[in-house]
C-alpha positions in Angstrom: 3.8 30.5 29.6 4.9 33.4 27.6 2.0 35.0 25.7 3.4 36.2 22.8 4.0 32.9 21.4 0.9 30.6 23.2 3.6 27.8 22.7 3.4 25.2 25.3 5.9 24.9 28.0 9.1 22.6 26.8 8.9 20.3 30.2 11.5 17.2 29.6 13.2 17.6 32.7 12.0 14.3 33.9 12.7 12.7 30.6 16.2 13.0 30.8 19.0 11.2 32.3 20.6 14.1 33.9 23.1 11.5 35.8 24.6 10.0 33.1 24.9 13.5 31.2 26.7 15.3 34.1 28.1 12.7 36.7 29.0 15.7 38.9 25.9 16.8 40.5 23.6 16.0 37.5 21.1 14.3 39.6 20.5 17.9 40.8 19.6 19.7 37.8 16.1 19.4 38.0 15.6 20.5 41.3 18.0 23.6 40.3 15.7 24.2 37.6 13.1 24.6 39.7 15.0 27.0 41.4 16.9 29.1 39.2 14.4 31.7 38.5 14.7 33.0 42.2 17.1 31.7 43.9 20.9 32.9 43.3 22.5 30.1 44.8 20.5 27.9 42.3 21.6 29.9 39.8 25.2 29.8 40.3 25.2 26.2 41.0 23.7 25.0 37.7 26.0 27.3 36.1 28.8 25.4 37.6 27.3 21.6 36.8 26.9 22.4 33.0 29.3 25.5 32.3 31.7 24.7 29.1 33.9 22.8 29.1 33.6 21.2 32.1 31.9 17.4 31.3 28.7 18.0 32.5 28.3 20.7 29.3 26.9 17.3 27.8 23.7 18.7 30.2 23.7 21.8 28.7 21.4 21.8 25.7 18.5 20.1 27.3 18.3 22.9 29.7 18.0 25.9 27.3 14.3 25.2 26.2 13.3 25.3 30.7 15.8 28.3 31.1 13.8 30.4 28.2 10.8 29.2 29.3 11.2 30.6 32.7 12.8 33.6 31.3 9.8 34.1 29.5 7.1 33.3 31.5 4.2 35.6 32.7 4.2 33.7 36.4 8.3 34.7 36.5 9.0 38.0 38.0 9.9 40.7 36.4 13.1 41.3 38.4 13.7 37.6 38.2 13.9 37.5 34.3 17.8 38.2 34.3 18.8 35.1 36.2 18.2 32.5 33.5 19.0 34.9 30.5 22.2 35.4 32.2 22.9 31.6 32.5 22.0 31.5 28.5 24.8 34.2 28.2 27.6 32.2 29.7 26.8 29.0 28.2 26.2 31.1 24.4 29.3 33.0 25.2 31.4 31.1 27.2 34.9 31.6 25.7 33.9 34.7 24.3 37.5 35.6 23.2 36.9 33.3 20.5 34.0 35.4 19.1 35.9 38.8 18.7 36.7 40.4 16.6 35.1 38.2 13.7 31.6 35.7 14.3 32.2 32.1 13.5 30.8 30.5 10.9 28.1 28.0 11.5 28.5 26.3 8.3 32.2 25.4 9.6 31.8 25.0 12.7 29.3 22.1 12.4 32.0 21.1 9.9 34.5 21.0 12.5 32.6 19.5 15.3 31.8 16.1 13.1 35.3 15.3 12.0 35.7 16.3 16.2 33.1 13.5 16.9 33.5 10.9 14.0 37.5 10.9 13.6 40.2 9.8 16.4 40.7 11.6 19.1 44.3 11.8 18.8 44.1 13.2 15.0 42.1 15.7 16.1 44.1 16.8 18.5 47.5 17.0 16.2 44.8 19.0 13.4 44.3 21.6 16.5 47.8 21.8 17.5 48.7 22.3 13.7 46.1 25.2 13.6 47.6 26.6 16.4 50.8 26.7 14.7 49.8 28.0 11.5 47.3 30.3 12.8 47.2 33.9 11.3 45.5 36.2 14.1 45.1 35.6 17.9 41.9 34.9 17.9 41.8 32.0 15.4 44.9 30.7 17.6 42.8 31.3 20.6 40.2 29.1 19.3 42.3 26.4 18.4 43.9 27.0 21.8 40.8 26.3 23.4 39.4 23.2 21.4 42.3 21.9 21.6 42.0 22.1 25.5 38.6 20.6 25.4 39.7 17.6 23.5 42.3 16.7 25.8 39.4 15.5 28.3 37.7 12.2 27.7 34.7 13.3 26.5 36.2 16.2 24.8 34.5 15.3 21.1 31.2 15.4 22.8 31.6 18.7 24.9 32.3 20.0 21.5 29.1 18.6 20.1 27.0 20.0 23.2 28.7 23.5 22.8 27.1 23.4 19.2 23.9 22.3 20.0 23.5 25.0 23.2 24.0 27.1 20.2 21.6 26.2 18.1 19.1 25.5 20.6 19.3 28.7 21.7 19.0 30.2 18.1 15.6 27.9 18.2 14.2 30.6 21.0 14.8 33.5 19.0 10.9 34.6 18.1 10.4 34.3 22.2 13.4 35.7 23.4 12.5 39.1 21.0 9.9 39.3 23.4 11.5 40.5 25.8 12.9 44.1 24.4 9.3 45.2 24.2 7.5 46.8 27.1 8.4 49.1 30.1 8.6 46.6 33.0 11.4 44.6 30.4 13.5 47.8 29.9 12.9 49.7 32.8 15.1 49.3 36.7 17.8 47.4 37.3 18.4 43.8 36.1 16.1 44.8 33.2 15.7 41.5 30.9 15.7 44.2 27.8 19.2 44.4 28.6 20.4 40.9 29.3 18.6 39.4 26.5 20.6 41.8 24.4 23.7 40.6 25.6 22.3 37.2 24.8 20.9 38.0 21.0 24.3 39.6 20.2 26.0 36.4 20.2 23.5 34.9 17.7 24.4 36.1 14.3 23.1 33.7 12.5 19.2 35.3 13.2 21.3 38.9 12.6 18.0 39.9 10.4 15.5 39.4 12.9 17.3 40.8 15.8 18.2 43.9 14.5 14.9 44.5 13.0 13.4 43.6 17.0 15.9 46.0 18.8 15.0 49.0 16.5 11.7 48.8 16.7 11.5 48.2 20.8 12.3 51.8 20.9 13.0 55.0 19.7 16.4 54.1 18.1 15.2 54.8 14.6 13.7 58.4 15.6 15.6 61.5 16.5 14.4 63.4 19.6 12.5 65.8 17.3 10.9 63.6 15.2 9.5 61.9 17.8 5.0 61.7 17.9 3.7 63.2 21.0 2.6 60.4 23.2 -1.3 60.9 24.1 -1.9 61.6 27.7 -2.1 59.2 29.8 -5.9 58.4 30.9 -4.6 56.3 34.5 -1.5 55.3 36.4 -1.0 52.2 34.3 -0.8 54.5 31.1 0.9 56.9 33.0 3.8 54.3 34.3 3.9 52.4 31.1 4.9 55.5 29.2 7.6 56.6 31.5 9.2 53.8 31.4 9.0 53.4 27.7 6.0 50.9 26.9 4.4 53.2 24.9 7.2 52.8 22.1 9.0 56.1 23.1 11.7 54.4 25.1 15.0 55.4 25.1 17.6 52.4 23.3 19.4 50.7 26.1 23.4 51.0 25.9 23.4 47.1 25.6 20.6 47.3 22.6 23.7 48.8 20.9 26.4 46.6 21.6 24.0 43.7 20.0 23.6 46.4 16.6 27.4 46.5 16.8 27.8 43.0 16.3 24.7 42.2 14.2 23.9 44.8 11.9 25.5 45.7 8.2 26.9 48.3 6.9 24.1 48.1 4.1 21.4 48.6 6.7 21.8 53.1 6.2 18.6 53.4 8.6 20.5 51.7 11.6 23.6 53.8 10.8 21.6 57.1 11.2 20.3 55.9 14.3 23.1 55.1 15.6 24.5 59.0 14.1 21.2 60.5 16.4 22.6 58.5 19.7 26.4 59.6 19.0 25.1 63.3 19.3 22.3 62.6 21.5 24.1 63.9 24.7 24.0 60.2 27.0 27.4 59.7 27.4 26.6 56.1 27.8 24.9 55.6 24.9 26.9 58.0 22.8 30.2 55.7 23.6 27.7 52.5 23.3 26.8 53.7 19.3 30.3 54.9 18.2 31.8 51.4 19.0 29.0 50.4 17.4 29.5 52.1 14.7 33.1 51.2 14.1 32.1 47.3 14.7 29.9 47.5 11.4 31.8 49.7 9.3 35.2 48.4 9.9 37.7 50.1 7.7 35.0 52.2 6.3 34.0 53.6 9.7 33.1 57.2 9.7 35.9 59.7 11.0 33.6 60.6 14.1 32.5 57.4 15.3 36.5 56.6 16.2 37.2 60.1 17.5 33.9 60.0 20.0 35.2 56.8 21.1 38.5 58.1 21.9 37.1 60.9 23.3 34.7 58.1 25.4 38.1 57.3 26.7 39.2 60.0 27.6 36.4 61.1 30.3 36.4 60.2 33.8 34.4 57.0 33.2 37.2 55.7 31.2 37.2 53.1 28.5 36.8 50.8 31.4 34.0 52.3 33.1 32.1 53.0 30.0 32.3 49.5 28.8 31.1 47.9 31.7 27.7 50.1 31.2 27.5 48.6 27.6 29.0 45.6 27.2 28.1 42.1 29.1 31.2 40.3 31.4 31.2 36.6 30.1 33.0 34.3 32.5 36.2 35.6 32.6 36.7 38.7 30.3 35.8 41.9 30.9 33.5 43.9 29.3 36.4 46.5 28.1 38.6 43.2 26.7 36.1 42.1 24.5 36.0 45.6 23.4 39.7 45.5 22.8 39.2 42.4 21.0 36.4 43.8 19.0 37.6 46.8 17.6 40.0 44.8 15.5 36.9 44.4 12.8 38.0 48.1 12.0 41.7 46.6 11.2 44.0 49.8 11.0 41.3 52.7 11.4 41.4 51.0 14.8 44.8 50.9 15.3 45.2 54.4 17.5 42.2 53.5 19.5 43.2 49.9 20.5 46.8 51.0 21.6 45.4 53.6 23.8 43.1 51.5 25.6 46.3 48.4 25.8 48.6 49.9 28.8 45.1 50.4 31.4 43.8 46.8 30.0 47.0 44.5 30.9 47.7 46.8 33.8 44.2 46.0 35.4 42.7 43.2 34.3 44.8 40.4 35.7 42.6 37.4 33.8 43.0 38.5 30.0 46.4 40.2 30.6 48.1 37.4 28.6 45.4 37.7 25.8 45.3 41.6 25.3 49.4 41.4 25.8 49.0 38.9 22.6 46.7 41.1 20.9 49.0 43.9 21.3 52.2 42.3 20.3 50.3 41.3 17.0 48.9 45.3 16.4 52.9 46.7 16.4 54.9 43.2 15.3 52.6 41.1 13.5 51.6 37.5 13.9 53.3 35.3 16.8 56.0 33.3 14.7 58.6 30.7 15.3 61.1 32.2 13.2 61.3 35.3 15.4 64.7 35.7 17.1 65.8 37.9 20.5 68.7 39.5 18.2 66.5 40.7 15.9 64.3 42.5 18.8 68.1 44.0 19.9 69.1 44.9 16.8 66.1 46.4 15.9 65.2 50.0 15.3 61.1 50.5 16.6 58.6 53.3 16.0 56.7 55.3 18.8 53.7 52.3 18.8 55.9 49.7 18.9 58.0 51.2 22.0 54.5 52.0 23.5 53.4 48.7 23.4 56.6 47.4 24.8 57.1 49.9 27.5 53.3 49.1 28.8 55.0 45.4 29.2 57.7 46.8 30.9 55.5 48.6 33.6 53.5 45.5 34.7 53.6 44.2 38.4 56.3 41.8 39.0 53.0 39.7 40.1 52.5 39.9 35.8 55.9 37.4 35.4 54.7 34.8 37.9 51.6 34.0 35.1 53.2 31.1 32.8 51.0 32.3 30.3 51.8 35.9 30.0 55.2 34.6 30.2 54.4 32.2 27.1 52.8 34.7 25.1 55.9 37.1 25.1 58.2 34.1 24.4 56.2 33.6 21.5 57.3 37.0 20.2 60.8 35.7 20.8 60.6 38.2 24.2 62.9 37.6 27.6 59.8 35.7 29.8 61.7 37.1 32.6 61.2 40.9 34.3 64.9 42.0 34.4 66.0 41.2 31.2 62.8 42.4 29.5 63.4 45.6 30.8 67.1 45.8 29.9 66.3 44.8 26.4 63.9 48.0 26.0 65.2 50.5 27.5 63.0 50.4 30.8 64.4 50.0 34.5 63.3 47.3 36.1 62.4 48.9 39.3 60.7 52.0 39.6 62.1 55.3 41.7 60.4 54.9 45.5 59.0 58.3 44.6 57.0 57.1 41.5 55.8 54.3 43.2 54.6 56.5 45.8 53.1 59.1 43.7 51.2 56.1 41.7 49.6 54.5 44.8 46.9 57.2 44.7 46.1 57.1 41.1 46.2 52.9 41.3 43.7 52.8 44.4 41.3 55.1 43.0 41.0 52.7 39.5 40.3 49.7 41.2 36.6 48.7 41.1 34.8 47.7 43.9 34.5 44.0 44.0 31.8 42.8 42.5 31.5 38.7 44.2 31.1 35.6 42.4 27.9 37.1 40.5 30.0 40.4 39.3 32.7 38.2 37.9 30.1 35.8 36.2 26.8 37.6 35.5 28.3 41.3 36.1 27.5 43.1 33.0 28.0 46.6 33.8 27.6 46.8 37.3 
């Protein structure tokens, strides 16, 4: 068991009625459990017995104490560390539009999930559909959205109830999951459990304190280069590979050690800014773009001039803002790493602004599954909230700046496979938009069609941004790679 607590493992597997918590292949859990530290296919089918919201979620928190056990463990391999913490991830983070830009309160949210539990059914669902309604961003009409789809299953109330408790069972792990940013074999190679159990800490605000505290002090973070001690020379190959790979408490941060400071620390905590100052300049473009979101995530409207400009300029190199959010960010279930980025940068409200519409047109272009959300987000950034009293005329009649006409025009250059996607499709009619291609297009200004010659001069360019598929562990557990 892991040594840094000497706790005792948390072995109820055979205490619990896995049947009757997930009739769809609940009678395998504990044989998956078994499994899951080594074996992929174990992995991904646990994930898809007890993923939210599907009914077997119910599963869910009586699996998080095994899964952090394992992840934890001395007798688990070191390369096999990231396959439960990435399981933790997507059950922590599973609809993780609903987390960006701004956490959720726990206070609240246990409020809400006992009147989900204790009042009918049907009531709840109307008080969802009226939040929906009278919701004033996307993301608290996204989160209505998706309770409101949970509760429309049969044991919705008490997917809702397991959701919170995976949460705070989770939280529970925090003093071992810490653990794991310290040492060389945990931040060092690929798969690195100093990386995934950042993702996973990032989404636990509630411990922000403790966290933050951990991640700066697993490496040099809180140093500049030339402040640095002279590590003593190592006296044998153990020393020798232990400080190269940063367990002699020289290590360099790890890009995903800053998106967790992004979304935990505060503004009040000036020695984590200055850090995060020395890794802007420090040269890594990685980590340079990974600490000047970072920055802009936890000083909001009183970000620093440079912190949005090295962002855009992040943007602006080969990498991309897609290519340099996948090496930062983690991919939960659906969304990329460079949506949730979108989504994220809205804690800076209009210092933001520039950044989020340069990164919209390449973010509904390519990414097919949160093309309806970022279009939303968008839409909201140059028209304001959706709204019912919206009208076409007044989008005819009406006389918009350069952002607006940017934002529009990106709409007007999707794929006709874009207007096939009843969702898409729904989220511009909530604008009071035409849901159809042609008389989208006619409305702003845009042919519907492009010139054969454009399209064939923009087959090149459109080949050459598409990453290389990634398989069913990309799309769930992909991270940056």
């Amino acid at each position: 068991m892991n040594a840094t607590t000497g706790n005792e493992p948390h072995d109820n597997v055979a205490d619990v009625d896995w049947a009757s918590l997930a009739p769809e292949g609940g009678e395998r859990i504990p044989v998956l459990l078994d499994q899951v530290g080594s074996v992929d296919s174990a992995l991904s089918d646990l994930h898809d017995i007890i993923r939210f919201p599907a009914p077997g979620h119910r599963a869910a928190p009586q699996v998080v104490d095994r899964l952090v056990d394992i992840a934890t463990a001395d007798a688990t391999s070191d390369m096999d560390r990231w396959r439960p913490l990435s399981l933790l991830l997507e059950l922590v983070a599973a609809h993780a539009e609903d987390r960006f830009p701004q956490h959720r309160d726990l206070a609240q949210w246990r409020e809400e999930v006992a009147r989900a539990t204790s009042e009918d059914a049907e009531k709840v669902r109307a008080q969802y559909r009226a939040a929906m309604d009278e919701a004033p961003d996307e993301q608290h009409y996204h989160r209505a959205r998706n309770r409101l789809a949970v509760m429309e299953s049969e044991d919705g109330a008490a997917v809702l109830q397991a959701e919170l408790d995976t949460y705070e069972a989770v939280l529970a792990r925090v003093p071992d999951l810490v653990a794991l940013l310290h040492g060389g074999t945990n931040r060092g190679g690929l798969d690195r459990a100093g990386e995934w159990v950042s993702y996973l800490l990032a989404f636990l605000p509630d411990e922000h304190e403790r966290i933050v505290s951990e991640i700066t002090g697993a490496s040099s973070f809180l140093l500049a280069k030339d402040l640095r001690p002279t590590p003593k020379a190592p006296t044998n190959l153990r020393e020798a590979m232990d400080q190269a790979s940063g367990g002699a408490g020289h290590a360099e941060p790890l890009p995903a050690e800053m998106f967790a400071l992004g979304l935990l620390a505060t503004p009040q905590d000036v020695d984590t800014t200055v850090g995060l100052t020395h890794q802007m300049a420090g040269g890594n473009l990685y980590n340079s773009f990974a600490a000047s979101v970072a920055m802009v995530l936890i000083h909001g409207e009183n970000t620093p001039r440079e912190g949005l400009r090295r962002v855009g300029r992040g943007g602006g190199t080969s990498m991309g803002y897609e290519g340099l959010f996948n090496e930062s960010w983690p991919h939960c279930g659906d969304r990329s790493p460079q949506a949730l980025g979108f989504l994220a940068l809205g804690r800076a409200g209009d210092r933001a602004r520039r950044l989020r519409l340069d990164i919209l047109p390449g973010l509904i272009k390519g990414d097919e599954a949160s093309r309806a959300l970022a279009t939303g987000v968008g839409l909201e950034l140059v028209l304001g909230a959706r709204s019912k009293d919206r009208t076409p005329e007044e989008h005819a009649q009406a006389d918009y700046d350069e952002e607006t006409l940017k934002v529009l025009w990106a709409i007007a250059e999707l794929p006709a496979a874009a207007w096939e996607d009843e969702e898409f499709t729904a989220t511009l009619a909530a604008w009071a938009l035409p849901d159809n291609a042609e008389e989208y297009c006619a409305l702003v200004g845009v042919d519907s069609e492009p010139e054969p010659e454009q399209v064939a001069s923009a087959q090149p360019q459109a080949a050459a941004a598409q990453p290389a598929p990634q398989g069913l562990f990309g799309r769930l557990f992909g991270g940056g790679r």
